[in-house]
SERO-4910 file (N, C-alpha, C, O; in steps of 0.05 Angstrom, whole numbers):
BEGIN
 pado doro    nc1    nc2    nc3   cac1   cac2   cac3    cc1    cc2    cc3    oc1    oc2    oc3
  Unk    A     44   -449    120     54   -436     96     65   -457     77     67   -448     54
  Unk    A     72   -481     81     83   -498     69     75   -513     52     65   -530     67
  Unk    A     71   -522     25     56   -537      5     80   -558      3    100   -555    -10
  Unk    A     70   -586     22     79   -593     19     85   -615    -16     98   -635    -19
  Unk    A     72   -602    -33     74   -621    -57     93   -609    -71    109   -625    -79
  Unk    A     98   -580    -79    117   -566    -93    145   -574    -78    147   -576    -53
  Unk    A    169   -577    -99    192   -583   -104    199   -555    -82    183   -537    -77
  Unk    A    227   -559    -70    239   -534    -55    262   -525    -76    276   -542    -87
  Unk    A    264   -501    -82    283   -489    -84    298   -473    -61    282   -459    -47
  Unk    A    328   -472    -53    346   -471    -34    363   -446    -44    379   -448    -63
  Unk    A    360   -430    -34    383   -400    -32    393   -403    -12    386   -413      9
  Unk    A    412   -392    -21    438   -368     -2    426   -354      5    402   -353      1
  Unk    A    449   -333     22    432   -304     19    461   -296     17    466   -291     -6
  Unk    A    484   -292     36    505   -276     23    520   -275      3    535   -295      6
  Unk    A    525   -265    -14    536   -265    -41    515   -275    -71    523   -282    -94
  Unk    A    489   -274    -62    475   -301    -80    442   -276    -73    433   -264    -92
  Unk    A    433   -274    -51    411   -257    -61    418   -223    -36    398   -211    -27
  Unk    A    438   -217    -30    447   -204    -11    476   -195    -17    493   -212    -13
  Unk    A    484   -167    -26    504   -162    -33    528   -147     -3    535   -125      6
  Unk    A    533   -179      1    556   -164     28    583   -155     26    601   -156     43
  Unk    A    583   -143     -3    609   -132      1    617   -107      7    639   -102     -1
  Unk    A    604    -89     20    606    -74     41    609    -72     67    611    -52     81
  Unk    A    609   -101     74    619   -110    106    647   -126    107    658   -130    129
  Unk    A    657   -135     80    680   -164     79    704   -147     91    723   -161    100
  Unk    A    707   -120     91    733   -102    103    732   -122    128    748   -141    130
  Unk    A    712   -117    148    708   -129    182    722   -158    178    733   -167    198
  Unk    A    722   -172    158    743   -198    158    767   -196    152    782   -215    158
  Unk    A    777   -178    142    806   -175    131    833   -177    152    825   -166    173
  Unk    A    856   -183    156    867   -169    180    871   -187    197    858   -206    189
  Unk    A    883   -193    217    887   -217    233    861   -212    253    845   -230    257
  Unk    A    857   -189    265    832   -184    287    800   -191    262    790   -170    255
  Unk    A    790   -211    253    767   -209    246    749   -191    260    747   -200    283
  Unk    A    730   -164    257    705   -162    270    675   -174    270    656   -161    261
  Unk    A    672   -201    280    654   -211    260    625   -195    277    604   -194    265
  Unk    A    628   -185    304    604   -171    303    589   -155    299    566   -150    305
  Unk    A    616   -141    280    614   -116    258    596   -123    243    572   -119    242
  Unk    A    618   -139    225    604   -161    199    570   -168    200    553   -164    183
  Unk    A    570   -177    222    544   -190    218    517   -161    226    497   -157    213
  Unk    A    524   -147    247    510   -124    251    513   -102    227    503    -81    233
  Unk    A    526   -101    201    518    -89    182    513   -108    163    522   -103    141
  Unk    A    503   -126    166    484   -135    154    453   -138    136    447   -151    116
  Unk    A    438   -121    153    415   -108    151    418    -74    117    405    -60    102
  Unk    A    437    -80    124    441    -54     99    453    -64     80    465    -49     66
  Unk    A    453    -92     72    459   -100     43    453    -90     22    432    -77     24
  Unk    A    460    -90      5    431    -78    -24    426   -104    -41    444   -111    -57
  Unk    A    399   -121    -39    403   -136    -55    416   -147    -83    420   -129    -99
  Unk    A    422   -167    -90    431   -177   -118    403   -179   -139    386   -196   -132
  Unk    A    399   -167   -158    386   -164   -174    376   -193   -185    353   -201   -190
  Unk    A    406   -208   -188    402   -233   -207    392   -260   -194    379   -279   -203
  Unk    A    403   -253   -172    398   -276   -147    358   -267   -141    338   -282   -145
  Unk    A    358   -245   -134    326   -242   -123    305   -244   -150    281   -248   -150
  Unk    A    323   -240   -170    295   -252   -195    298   -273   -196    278   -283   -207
  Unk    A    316   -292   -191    316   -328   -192    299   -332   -175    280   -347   -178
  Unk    A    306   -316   -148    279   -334   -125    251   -327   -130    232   -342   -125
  Unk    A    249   -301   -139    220   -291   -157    211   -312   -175    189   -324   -174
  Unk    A    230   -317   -193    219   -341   -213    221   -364   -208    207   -378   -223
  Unk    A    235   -379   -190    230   -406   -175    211   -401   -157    210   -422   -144
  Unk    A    195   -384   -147    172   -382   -131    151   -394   -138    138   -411   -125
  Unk    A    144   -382   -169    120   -384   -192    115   -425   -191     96   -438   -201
  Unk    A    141   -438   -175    138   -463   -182    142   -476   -164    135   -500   -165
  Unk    A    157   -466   -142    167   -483   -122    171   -461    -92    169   -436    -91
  Unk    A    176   -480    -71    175   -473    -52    199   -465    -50    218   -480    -55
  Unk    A    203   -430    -39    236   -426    -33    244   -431    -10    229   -429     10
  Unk    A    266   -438     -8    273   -444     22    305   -429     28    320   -433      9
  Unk    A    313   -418     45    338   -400     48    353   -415     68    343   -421     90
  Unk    A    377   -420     62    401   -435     78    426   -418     74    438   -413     53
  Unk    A    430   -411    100    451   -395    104    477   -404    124    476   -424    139
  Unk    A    495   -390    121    521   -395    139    520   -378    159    540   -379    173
  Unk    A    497   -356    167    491   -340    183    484   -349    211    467   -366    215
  Unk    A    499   -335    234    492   -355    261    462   -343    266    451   -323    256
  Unk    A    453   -361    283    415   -366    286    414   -337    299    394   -325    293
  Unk    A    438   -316    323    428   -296    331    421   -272    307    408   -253    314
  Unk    A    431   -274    279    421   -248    263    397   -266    252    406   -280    234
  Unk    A    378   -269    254    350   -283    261    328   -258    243    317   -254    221
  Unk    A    330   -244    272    303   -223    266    326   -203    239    313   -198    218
  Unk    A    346   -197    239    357   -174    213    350   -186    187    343   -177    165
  Unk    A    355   -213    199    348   -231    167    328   -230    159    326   -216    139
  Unk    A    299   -244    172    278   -238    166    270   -213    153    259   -209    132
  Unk    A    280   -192    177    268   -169    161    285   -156    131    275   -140    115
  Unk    A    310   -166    128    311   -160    106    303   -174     76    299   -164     54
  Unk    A    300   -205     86    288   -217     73    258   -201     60    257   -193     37
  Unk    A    240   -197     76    211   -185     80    216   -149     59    206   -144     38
  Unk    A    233   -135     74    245   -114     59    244   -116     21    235   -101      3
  Unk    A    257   -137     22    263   -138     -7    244   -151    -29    249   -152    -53
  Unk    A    220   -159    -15    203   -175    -27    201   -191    -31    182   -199    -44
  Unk    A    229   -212    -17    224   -240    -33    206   -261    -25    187   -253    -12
  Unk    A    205   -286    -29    180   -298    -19    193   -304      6    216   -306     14
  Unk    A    160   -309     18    159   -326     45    179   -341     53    198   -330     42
  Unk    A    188   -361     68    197   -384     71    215   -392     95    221   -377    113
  Unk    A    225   -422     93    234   -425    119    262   -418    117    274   -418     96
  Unk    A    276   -411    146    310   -403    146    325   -419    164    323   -418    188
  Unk    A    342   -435    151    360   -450    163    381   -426    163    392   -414    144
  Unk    A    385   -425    196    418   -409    201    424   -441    221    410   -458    233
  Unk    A    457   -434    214    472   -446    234    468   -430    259    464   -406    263
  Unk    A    472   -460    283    473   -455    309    501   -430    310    517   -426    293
  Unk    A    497   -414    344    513   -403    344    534   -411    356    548   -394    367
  Unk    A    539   -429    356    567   -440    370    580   -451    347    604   -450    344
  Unk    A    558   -465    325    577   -480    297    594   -469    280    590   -449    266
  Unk    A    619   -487    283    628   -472    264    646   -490    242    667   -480    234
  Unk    A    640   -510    234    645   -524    219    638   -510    185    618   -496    181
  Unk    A    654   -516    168    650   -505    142    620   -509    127    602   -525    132
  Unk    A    621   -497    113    585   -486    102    589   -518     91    576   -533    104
  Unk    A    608   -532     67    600   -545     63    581   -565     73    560   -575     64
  Unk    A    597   -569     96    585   -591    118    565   -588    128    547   -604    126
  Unk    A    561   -561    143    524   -561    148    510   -551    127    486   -557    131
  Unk    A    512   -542    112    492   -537     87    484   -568     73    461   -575     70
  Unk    A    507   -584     67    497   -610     64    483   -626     73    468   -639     59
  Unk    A    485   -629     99    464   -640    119    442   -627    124    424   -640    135
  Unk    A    438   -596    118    410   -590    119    393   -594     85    369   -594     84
  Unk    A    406   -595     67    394   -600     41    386   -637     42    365   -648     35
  Unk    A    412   -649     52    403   -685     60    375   -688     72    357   -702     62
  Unk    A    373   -669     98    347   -674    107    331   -664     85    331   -679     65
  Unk    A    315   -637     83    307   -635     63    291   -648     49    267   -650     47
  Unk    A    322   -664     35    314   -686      5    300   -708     11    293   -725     -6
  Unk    A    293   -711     44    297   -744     50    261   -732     49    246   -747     37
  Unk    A    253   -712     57    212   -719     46    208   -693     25    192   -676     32
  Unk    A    220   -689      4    221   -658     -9    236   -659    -31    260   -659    -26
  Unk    A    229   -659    -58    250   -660    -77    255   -630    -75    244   -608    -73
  Unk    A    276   -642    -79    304   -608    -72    315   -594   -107    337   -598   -115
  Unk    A    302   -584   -116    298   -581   -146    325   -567   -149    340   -574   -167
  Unk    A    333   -544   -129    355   -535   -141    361   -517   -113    345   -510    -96
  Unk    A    403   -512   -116    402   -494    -94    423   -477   -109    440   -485   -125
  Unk    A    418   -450   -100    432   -424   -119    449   -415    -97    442   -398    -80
  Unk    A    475   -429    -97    492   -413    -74    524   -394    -91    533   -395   -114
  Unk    A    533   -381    -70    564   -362    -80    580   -385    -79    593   -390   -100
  Unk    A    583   -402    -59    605   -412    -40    608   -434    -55    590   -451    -55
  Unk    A    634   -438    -71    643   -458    -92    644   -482    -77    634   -503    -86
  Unk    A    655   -479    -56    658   -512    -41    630   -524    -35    628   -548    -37
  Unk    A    612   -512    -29    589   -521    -23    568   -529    -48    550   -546    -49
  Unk    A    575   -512    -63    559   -525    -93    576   -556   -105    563   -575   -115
  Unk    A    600   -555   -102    619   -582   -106    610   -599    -87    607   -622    -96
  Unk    A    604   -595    -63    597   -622    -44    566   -627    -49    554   -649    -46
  Unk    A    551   -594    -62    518   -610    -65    523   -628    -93    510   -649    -93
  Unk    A    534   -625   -110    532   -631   -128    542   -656   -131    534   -668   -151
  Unk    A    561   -672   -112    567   -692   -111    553   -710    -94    555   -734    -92
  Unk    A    540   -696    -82    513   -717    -78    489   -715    -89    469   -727    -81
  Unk    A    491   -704   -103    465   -708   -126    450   -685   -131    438   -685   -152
  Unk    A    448   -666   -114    438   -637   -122    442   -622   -144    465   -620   -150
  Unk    A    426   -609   -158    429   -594   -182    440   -568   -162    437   -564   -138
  Unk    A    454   -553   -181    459   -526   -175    466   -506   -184    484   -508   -201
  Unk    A    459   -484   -179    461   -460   -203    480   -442   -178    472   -439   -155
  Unk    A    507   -432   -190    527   -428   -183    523   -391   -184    516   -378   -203
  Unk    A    529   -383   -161    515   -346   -154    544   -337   -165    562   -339   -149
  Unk    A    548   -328   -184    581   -310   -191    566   -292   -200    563   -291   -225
  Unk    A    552   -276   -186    542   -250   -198    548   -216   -170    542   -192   -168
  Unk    A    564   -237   -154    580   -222   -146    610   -219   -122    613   -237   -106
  Unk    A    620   -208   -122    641   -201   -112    654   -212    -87    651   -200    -66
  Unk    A    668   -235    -87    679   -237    -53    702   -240    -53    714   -256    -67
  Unk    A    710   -226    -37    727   -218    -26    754   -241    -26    749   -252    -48
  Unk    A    778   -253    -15    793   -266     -5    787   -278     23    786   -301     31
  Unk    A    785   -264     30    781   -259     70    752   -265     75    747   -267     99
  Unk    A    728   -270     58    696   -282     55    705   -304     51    699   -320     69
  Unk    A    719   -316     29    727   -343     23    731   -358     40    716   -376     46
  Unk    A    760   -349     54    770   -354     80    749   -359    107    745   -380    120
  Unk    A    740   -341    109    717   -347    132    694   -364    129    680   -368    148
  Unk    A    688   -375    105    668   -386     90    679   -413     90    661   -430     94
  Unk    A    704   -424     86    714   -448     85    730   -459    111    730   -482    120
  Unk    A    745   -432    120    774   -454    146    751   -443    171    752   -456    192
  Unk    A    731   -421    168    723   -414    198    702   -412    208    695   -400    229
  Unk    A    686   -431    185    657   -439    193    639   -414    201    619   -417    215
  Unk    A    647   -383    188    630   -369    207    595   -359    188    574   -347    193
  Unk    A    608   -373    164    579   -354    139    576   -374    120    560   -370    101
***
């Protein structure tokens, strides 16, 4: 499926082409439910603005999806990916034991990447992670087209889980 001559473009999916703010309650609270969280997953309603960016970076480039999602919501992803129409492509989830901050593995999977693939652009929610792509050289188009929470933040930065 892979051309390898076209440039990759790099999505998110939560907050960026996947609207999870109907699950961020399950983080709130000292008890996190994250197996809540992640098992209502599958009933997102896409982001409008996010899935016409990957529609129109398609027309030119290879999409590729990098998530903070552990590797077991695998098959929900896919199929919601497939669900919504967007293109093909490959899915980096974090292992399920990692839990180091998105910055950090999202970086090192865009590094690889870049090292045989120009990495044209990556459209993520997660401010820390667009600040560390961007300081190493990545272009990036910043997802504020929707809603997160406090307690998404939180789990996105101190708890490595998204």
């Amino acid at each position: 499926m892979s051309d390898d001559t076209r440039p990759l473009a790099v999505f998110d999916l939560d907050g960026t082409l996947a609207d999870s703010g109907h699950r961020q309650h399950f983080l709130e609270g000292r008890r996190r439910d994250w197996a809540r969280f992640f098992a209502a997953a599958p009933d997102d309603p896409p982001l409008a603005e996010g899935v016409r960016l990957a529609l129109d970076s398609a027309k030119e480039c290879e999409v590729v999806y990098l998530t903070g999602r552990p590797e077991r919501c695998r098959r929900d992803t896919l199929a919601w990916l497939d669900a919504q129409g967007l293109p093909k492509g490959t899915v980096h989830m974090r292992r399920d034991d990692d839990r180091r901050p998105a910055r950090r593995t999202k970086l090192e999977v865009l590094e690889r990447l870049g090292r045989t693939r120009e990495v044209r652009v990556l459209v993520d929610d997660d401010e820390l992670v667009c600040d560390a792509a961007e300081r190493a050289g990545f272009t990036v188009v910043r997802a504020r087209w929707a809603v997160t929470r406090p307690a998404m933040k939180h789990a996105q930065e101190r708890e490595g889980r998204t």
